[in-house]
VOZA-54515 format. One line per 3 residues: number of its first residue (from 0); for each residue x, y, z of N, C-alpha, C. Coordinates in Angstrom, 2 decimals. Layout:
BEGIN
NUM	X Y Z X Y Z X Y Z ~ ...
REM end
This chain:
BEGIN
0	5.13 3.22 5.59 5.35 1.87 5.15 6.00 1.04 6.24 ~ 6.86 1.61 6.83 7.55 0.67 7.69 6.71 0.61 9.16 ~ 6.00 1.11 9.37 4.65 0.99 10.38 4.02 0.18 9.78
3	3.68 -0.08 8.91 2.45 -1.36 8.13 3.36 -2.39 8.32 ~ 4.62 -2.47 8.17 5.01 -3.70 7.60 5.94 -4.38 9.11 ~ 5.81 -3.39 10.04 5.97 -3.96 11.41 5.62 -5.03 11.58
6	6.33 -5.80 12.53 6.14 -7.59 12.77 5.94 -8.50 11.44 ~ 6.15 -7.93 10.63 5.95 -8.85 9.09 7.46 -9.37 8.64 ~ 7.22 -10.33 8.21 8.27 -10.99 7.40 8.84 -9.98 6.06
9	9.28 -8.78 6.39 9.40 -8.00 5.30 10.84 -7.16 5.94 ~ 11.90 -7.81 4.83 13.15 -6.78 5.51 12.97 -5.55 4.99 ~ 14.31 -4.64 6.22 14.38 -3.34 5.27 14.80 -3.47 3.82
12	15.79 -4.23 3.88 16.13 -4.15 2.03 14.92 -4.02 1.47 ~ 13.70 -4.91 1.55 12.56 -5.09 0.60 11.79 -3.54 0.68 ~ 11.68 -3.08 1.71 10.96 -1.86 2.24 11.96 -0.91 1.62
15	13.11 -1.06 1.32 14.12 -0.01 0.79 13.83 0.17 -0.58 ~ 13.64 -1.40 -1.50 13.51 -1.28 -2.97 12.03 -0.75 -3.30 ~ 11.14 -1.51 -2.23 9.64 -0.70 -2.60 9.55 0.98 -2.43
18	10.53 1.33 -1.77 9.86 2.99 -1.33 10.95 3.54 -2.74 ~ 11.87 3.06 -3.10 12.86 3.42 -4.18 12.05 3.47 -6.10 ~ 11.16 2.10 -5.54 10.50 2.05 -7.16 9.25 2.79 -7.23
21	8.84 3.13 -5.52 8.13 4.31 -6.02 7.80 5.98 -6.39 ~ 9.45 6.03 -5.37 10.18 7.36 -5.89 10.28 7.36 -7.37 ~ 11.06 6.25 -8.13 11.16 6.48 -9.41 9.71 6.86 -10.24
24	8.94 5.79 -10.11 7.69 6.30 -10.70 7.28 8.16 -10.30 ~ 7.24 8.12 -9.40 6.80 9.81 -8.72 8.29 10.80 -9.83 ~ 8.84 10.40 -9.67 9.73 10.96 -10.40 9.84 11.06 -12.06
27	9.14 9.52 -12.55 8.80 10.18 -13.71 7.67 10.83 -13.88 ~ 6.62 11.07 -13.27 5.65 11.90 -13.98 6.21 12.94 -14.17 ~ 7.32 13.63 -14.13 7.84 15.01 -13.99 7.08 15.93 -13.73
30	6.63 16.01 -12.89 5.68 16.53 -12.26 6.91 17.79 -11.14 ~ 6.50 19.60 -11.06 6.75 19.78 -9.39 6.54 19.28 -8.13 ~ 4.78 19.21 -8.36 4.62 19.10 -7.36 3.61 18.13 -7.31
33	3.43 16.64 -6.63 3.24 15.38 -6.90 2.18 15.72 -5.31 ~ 0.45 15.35 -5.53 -0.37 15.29 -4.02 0.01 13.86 -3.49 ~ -0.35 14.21 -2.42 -0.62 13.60 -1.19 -1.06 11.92 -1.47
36	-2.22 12.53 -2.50 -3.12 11.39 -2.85 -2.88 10.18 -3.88 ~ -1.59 10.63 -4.42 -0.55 9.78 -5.29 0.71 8.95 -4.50 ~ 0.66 9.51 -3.91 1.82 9.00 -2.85 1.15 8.09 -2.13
39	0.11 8.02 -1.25 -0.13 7.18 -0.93 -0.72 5.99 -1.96 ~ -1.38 6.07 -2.93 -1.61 5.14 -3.48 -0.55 4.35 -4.32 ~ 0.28 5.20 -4.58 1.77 4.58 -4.87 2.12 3.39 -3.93
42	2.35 3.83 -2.14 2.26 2.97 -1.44 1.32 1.72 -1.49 ~ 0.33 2.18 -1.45 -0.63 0.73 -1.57 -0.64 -0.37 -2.39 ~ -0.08 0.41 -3.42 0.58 -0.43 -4.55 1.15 -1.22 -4.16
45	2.31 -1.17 -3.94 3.57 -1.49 -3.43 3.13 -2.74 -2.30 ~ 2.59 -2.18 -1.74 2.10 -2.99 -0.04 0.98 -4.10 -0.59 ~ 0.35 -3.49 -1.38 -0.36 -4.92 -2.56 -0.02 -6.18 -2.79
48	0.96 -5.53 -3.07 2.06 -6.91 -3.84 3.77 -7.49 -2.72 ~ 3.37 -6.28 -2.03 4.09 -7.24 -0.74 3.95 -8.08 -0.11 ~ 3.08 -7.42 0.52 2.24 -8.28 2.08 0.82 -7.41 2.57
51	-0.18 -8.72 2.02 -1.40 -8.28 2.43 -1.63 -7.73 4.20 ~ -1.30 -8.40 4.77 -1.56 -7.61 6.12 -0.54 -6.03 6.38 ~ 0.42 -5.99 5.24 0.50 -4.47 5.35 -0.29 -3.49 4.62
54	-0.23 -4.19 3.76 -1.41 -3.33 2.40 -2.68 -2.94 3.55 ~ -3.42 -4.11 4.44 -4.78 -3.71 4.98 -4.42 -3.02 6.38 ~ -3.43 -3.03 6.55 -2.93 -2.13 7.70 -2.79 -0.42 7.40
57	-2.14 -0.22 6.35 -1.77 1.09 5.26 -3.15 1.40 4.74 ~ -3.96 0.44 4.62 -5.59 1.06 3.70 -6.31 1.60 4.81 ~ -6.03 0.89 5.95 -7.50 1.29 6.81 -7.37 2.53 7.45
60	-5.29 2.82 7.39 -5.57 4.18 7.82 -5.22 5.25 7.20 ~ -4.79 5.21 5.71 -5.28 5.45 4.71 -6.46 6.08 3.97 ~ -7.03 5.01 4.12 -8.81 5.25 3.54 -9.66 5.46 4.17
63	-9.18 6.22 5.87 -10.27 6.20 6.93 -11.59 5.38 6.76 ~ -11.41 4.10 7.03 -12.47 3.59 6.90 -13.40 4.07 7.83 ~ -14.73 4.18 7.44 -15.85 4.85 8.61 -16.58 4.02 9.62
66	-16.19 2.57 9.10 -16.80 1.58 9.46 -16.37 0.09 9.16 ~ -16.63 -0.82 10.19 -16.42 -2.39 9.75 -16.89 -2.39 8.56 ~ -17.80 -1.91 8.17 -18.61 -2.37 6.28 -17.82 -2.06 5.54
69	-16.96 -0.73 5.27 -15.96 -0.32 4.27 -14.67 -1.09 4.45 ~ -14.39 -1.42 6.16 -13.06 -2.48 6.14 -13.11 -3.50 5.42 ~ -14.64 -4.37 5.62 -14.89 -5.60 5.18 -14.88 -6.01 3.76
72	-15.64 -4.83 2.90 -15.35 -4.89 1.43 -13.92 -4.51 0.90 ~ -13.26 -4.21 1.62 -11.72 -4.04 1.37 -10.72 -5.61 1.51 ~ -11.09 -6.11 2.54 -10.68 -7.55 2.62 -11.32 -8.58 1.75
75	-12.84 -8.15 1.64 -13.06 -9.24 0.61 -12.58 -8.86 -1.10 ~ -12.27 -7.73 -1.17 -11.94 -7.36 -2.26 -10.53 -7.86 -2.79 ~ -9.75 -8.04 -1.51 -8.34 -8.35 -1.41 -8.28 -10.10 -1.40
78	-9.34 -10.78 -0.85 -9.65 -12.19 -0.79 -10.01 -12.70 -2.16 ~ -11.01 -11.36 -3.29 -11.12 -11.78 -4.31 -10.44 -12.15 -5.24 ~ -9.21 -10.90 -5.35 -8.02 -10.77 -6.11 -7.29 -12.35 -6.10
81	-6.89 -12.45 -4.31 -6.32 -13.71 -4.53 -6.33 -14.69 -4.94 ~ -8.10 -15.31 -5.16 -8.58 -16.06 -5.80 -8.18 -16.49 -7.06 ~ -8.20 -15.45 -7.48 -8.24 -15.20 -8.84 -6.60 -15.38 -9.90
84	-5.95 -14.97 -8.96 -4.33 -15.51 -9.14 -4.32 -16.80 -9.21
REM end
């Protein structure tokens, strides 16, 4: 997270409460042992509703994109959302 959110208008405090509310969530599933693949999307969450240029910073390497085509439907997907707010 704090690699995505490099050069962004995003303090640590904010980066402190996002990685905190998503411990809590991870914490309630009461779960042992919580994958890989929850955690990060926990993050993305989070980075969603932060700051889009961290969210698409965190997705692309993330979601190994394979290609400009999978980046691109990710931004327009993220362009859609906004719209739509």
């Amino acid at each position: 997270m704090k690699k995505a959110c490099e050069k962004r208008p995003i303090s640590t405090a904010t980066i402190e409460a996002a990685t905190d509310r998503i411990e809590k969530r991870i914490q309630e599933m009461g779960e042992n042992e919580i994958e890989s693949r929850v955690v990060g999307e926990e993050v993305m969450k989070e980075l969603h509703q932060l700051d889009q240029v961290a969210y698409v910073r965190f997705a692309s390497v993330y979601r190994e994109f394979k290609d400009i085509d999978q980046f691109m439907d990710e931004l327009k997907s993220l362009a859609q959302q906004r719209r739509e707010r």
